[in-house]
mmJSON file of the N, C-alpha and C atoms, coordinates in Angstrom:
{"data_MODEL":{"atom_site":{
"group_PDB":["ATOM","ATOM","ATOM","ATOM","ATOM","ATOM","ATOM","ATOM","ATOM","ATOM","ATOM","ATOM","ATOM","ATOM","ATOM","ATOM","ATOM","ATOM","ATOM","ATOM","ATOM","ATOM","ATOM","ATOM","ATOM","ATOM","ATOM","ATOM","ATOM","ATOM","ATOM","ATOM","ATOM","ATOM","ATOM","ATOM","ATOM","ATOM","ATOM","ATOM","ATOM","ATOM","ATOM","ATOM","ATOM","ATOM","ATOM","ATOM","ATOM","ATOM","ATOM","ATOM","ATOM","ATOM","ATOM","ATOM","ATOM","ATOM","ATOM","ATOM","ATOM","ATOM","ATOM","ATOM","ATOM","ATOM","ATOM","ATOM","ATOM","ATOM","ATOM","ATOM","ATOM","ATOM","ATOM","ATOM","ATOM","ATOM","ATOM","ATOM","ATOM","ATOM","ATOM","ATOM","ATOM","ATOM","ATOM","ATOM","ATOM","ATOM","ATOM","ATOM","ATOM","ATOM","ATOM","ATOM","ATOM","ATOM","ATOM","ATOM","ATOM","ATOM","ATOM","ATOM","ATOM","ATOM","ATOM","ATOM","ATOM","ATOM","ATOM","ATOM","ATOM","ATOM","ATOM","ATOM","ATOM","ATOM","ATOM","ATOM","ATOM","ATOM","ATOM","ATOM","ATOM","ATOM","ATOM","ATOM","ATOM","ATOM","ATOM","ATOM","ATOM","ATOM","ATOM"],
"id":[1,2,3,4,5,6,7,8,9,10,11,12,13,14,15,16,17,18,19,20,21,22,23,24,25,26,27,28,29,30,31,32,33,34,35,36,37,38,39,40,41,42,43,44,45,46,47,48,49,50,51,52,53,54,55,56,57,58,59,60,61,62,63,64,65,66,67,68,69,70,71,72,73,74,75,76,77,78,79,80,81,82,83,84,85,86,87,88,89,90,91,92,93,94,95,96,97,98,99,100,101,102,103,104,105,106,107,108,109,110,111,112,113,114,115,116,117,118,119,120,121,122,123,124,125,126,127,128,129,130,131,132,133,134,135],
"type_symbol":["N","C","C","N","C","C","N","C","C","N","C","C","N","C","C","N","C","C","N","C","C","N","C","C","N","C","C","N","C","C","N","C","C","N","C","C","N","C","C","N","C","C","N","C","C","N","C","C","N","C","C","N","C","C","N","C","C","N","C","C","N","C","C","N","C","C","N","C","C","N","C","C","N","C","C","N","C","C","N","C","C","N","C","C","N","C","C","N","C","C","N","C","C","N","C","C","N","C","C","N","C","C","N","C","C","N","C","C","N","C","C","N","C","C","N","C","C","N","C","C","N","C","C","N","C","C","N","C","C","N","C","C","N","C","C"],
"label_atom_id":["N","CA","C","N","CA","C","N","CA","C","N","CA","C","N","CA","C","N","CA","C","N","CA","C","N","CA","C","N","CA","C","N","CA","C","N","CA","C","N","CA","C","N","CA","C","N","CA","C","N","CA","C","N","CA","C","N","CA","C","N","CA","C","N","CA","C","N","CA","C","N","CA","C","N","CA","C","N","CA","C","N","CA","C","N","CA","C","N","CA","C","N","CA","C","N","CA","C","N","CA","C","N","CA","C","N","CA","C","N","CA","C","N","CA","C","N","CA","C","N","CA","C","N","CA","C","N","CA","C","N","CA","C","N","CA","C","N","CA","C","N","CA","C","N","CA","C","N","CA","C","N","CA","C","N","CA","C"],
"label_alt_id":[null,null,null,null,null,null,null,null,null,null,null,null,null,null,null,null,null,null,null,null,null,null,null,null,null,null,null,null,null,null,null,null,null,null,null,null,null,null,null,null,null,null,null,null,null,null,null,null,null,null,null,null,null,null,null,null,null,null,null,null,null,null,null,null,null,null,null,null,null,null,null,null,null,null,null,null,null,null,null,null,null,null,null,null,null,null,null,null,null,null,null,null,null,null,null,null,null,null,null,null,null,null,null,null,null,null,null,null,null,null,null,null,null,null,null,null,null,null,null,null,null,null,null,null,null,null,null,null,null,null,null,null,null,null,null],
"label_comp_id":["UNK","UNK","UNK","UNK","UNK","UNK","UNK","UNK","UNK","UNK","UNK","UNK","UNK","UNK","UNK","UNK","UNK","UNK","UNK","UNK","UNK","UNK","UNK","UNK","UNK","UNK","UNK","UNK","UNK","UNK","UNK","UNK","UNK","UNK","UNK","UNK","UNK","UNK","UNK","UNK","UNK","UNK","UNK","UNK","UNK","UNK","UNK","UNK","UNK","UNK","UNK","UNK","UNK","UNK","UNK","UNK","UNK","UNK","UNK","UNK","UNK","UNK","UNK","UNK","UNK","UNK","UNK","UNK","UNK","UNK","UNK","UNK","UNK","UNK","UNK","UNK","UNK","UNK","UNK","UNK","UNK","UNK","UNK","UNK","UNK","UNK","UNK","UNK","UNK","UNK","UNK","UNK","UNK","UNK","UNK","UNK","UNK","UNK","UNK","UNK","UNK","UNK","UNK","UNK","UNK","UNK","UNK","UNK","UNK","UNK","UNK","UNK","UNK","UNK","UNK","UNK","UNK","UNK","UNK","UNK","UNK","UNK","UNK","UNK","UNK","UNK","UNK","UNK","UNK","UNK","UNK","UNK","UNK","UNK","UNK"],
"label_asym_id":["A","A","A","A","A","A","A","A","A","A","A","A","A","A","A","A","A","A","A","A","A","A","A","A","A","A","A","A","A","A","A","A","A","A","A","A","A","A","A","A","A","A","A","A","A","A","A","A","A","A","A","A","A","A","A","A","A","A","A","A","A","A","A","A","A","A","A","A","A","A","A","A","A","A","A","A","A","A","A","A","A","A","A","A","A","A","A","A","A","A","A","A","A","A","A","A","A","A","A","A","A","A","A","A","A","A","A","A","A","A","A","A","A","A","A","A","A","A","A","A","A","A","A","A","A","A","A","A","A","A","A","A","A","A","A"],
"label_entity_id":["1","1","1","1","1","1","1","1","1","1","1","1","1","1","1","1","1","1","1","1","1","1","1","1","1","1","1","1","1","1","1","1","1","1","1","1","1","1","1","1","1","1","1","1","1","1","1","1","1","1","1","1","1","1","1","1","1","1","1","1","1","1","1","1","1","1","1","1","1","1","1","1","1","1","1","1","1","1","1","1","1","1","1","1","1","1","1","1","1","1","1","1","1","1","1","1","1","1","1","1","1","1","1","1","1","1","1","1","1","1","1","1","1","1","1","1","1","1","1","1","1","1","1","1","1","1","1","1","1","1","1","1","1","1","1"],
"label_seq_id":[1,1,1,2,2,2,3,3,3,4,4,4,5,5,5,6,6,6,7,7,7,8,8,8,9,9,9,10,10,10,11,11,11,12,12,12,13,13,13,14,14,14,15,15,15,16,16,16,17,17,17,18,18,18,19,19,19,20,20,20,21,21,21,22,22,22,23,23,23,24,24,24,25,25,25,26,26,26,27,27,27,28,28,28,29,29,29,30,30,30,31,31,31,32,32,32,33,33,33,34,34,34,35,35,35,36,36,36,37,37,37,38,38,38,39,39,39,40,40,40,41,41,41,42,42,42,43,43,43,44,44,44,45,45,45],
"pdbx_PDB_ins_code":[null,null,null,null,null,null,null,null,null,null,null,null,null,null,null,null,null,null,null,null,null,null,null,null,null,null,null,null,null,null,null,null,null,null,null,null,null,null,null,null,null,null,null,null,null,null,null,null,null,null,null,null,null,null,null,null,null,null,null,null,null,null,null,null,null,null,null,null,null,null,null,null,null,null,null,null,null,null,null,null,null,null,null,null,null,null,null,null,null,null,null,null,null,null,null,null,null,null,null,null,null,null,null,null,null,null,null,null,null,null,null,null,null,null,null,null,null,null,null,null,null,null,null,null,null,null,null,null,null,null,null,null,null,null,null],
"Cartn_x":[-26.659,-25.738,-24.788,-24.401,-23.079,-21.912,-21.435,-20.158,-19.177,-18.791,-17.66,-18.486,-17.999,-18.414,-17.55,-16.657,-16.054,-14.998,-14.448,-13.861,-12.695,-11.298,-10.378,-10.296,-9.351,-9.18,-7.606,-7.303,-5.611,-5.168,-4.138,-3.696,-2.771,-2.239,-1.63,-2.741,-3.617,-4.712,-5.749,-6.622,-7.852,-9.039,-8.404,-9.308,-9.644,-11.071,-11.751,-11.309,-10.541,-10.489,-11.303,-11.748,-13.043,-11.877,-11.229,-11.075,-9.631,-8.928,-7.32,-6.645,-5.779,-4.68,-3.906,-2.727,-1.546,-1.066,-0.55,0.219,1.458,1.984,3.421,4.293,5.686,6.437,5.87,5.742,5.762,3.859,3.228,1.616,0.64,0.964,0.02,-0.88,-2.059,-3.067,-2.789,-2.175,-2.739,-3.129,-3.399,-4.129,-2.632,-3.185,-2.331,-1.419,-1.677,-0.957,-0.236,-0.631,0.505,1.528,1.147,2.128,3.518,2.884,3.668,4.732,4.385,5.334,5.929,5.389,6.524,7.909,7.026,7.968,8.846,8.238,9.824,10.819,10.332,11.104,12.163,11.707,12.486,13.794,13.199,14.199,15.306,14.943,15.948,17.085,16.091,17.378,18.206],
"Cartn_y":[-9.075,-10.181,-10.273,-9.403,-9.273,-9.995,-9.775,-10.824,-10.041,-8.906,-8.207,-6.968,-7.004,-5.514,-4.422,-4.088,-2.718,-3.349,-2.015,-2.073,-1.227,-1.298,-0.814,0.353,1.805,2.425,2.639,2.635,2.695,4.03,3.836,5.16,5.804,5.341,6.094,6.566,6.277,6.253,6.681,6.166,6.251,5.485,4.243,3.498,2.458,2.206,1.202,-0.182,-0.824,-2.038,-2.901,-3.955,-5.212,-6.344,-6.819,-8.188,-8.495,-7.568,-7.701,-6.734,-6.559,-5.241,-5.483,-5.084,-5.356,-4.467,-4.713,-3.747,-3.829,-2.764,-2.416,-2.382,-2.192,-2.303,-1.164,-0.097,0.926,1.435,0.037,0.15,0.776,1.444,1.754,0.231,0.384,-0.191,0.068,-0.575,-0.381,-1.274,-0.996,-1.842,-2.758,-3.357,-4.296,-3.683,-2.534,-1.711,-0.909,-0.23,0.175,-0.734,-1.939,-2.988,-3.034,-3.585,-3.901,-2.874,-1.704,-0.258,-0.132,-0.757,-0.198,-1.374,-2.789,-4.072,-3.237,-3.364,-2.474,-1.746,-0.77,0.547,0.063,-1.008,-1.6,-2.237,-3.428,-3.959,-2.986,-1.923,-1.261,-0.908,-0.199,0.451,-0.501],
"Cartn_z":[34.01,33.864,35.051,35.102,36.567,36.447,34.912,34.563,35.43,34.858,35.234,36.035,37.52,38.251,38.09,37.794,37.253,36.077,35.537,34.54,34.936,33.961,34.325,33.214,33.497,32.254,31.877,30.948,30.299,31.104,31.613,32.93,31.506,30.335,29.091,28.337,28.078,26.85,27.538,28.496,28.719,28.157,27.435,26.99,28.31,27.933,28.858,28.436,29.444,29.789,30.439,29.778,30.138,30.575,30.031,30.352,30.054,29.365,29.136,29.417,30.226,30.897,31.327,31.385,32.0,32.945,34.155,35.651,35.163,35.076,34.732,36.213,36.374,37.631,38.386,37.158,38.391,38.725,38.892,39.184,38.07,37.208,36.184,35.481,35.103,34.724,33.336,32.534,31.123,30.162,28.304,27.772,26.945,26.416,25.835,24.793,23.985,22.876,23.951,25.161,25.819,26.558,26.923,27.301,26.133,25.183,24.347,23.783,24.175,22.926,24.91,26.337,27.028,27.18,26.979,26.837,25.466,24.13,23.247,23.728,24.392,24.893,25.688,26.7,27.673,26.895,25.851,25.523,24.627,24.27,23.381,24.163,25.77,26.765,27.082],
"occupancy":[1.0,1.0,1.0,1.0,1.0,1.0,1.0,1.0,1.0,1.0,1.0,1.0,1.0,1.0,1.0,1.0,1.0,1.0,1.0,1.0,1.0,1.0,1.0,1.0,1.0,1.0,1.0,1.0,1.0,1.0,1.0,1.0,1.0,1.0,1.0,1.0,1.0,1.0,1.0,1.0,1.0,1.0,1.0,1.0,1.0,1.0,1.0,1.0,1.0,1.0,1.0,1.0,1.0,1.0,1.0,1.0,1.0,1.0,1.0,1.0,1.0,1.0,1.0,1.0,1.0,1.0,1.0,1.0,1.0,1.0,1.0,1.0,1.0,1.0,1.0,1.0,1.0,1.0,1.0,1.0,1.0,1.0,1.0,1.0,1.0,1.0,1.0,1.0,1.0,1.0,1.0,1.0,1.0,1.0,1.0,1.0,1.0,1.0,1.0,1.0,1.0,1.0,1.0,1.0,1.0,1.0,1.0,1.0,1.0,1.0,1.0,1.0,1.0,1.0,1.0,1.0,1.0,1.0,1.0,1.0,1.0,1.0,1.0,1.0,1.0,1.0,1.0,1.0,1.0,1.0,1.0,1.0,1.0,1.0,1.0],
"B_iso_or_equiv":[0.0,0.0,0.0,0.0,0.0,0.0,0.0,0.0,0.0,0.0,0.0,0.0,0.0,0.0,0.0,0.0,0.0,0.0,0.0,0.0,0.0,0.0,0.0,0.0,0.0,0.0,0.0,0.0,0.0,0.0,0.0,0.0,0.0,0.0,0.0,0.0,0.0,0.0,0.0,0.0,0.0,0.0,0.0,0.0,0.0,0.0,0.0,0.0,0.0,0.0,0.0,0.0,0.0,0.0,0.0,0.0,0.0,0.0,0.0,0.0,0.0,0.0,0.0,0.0,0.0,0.0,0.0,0.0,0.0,0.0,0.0,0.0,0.0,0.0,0.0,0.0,0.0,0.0,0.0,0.0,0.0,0.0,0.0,0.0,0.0,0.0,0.0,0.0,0.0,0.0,0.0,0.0,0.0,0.0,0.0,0.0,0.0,0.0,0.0,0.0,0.0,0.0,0.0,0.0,0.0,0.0,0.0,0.0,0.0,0.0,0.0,0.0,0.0,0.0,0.0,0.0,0.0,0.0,0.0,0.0,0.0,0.0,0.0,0.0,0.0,0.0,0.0,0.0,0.0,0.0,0.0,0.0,0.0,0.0,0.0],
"pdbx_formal_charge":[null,null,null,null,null,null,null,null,null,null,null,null,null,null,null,null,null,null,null,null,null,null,null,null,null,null,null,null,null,null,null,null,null,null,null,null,null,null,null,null,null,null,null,null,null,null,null,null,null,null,null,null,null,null,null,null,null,null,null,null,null,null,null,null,null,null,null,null,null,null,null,null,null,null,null,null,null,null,null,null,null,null,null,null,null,null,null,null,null,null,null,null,null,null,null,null,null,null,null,null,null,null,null,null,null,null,null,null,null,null,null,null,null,null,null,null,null,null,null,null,null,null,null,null,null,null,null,null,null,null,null,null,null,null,null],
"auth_seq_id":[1,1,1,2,2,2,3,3,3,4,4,4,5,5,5,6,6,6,7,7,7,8,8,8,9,9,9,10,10,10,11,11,11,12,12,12,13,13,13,14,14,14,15,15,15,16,16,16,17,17,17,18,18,18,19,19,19,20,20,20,21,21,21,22,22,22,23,23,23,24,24,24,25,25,25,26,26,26,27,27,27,28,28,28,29,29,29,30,30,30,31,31,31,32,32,32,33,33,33,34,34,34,35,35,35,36,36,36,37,37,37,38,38,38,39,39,39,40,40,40,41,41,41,42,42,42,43,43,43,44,44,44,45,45,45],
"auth_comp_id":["UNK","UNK","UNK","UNK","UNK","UNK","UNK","UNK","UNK","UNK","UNK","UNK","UNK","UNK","UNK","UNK","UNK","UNK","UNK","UNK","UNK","UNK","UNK","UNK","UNK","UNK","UNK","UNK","UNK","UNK","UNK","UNK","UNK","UNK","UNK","UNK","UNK","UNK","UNK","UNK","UNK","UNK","UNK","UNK","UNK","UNK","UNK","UNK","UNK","UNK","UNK","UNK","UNK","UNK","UNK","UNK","UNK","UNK","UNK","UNK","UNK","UNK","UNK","UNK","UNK","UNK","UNK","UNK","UNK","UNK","UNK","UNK","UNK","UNK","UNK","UNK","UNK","UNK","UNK","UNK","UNK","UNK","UNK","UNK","UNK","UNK","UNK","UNK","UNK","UNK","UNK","UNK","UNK","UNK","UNK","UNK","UNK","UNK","UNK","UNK","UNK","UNK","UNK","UNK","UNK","UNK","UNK","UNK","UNK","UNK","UNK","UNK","UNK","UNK","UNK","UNK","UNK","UNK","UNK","UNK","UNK","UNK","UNK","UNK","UNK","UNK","UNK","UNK","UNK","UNK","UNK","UNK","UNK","UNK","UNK"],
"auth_asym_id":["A","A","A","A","A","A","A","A","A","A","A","A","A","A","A","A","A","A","A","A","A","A","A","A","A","A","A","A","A","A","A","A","A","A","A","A","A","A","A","A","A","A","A","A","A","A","A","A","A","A","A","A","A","A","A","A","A","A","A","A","A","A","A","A","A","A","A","A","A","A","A","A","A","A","A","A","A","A","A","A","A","A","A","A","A","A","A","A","A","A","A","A","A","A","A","A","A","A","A","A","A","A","A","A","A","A","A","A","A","A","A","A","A","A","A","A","A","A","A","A","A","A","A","A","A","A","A","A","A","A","A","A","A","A","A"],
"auth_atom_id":["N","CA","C","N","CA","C","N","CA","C","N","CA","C","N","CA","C","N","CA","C","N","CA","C","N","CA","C","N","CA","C","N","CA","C","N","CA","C","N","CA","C","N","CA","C","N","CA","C","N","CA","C","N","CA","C","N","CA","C","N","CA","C","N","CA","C","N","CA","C","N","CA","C","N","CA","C","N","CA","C","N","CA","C","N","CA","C","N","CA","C","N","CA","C","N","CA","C","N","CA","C","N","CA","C","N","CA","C","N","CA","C","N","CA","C","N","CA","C","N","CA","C","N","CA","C","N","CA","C","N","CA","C","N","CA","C","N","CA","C","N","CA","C","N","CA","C","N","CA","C","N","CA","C","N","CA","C"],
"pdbx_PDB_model_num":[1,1,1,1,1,1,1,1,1,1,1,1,1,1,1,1,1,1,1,1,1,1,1,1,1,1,1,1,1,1,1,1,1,1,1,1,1,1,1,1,1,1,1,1,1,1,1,1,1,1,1,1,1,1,1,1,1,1,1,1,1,1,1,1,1,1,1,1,1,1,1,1,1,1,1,1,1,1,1,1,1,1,1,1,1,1,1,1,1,1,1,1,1,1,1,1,1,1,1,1,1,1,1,1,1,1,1,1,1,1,1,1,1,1,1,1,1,1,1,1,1,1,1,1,1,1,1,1,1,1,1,1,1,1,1]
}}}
Protein backbone atom coordinates (compact mmCIF):
# COMPACT_ATOMS: atom_id res chain seq x y z
CA UNK A 1 0.00 0.00 0.00
CA UNK A 2 2.65 2.69 0.99
CA UNK A 3 0.08 4.87 2.89
CA UNK A 4 2.21 5.74 5.76
CA UNK A 5 6.25 5.06 5.47
CA UNK A 6 7.19 5.05 9.15
CA UNK A 7 5.45 5.29 12.23
CA UNK A 8 6.03 7.23 15.34
CA UNK A 9 6.42 5.68 19.03
CA UNK A 10 5.02 7.46 22.42
CA UNK A 11 8.60 8.77 23.90
CA UNK A 12 6.16 8.30 27.60
CA UNK A 13 4.54 4.95 26.76
CA UNK A 14 6.04 3.33 23.85
CA UNK A 15 2.98 2.88 22.07
CA UNK A 16 3.04 2.93 18.23
CA UNK A 17 1.73 5.89 16.67
CA UNK A 18 0.05 5.67 12.94
CA UNK A 19 -1.67 8.75 12.33
CA UNK A 20 -2.36 10.87 15.62
CA UNK A 21 0.52 12.38 17.98
CA UNK A 22 1.28 15.28 19.41
CA UNK A 23 5.11 17.32 19.80
CA UNK A 24 5.19 18.72 23.10
CA UNK A 25 7.49 22.16 23.76
CA UNK A 26 10.11 20.34 24.90
CA UNK A 27 10.29 17.89 21.38
CA UNK A 28 8.97 14.64 22.73
CA UNK A 29 6.65 12.66 20.25
CA UNK A 30 3.71 11.53 22.04
CA UNK A 31 0.20 9.82 21.84
CA UNK A 32 -2.87 11.62 22.44
CA UNK A 33 -3.58 10.16 26.28
CA UNK A 34 -0.12 11.54 26.97
CA UNK A 35 -0.96 14.97 25.42
CA UNK A 36 -3.85 15.39 27.26
CA UNK A 37 -2.71 14.26 31.19
CA UNK A 38 0.52 16.82 30.07
CA UNK A 39 -2.06 19.78 28.76
CA UNK A 40 -3.89 18.92 32.61
CA UNK A 41 -0.73 19.06 34.48
CA UNK A 42 0.08 22.33 32.78
CA UNK A 43 -3.09 23.93 33.48
CA UNK A 44 -3.10 23.04 37.24
CA UNK A 45 0.60 24.67 37.60
Amino acid sequence: MGILTSTFNCQNNSKTLWLKYYKLPNGKTVCPECYYLYKNTEEIK
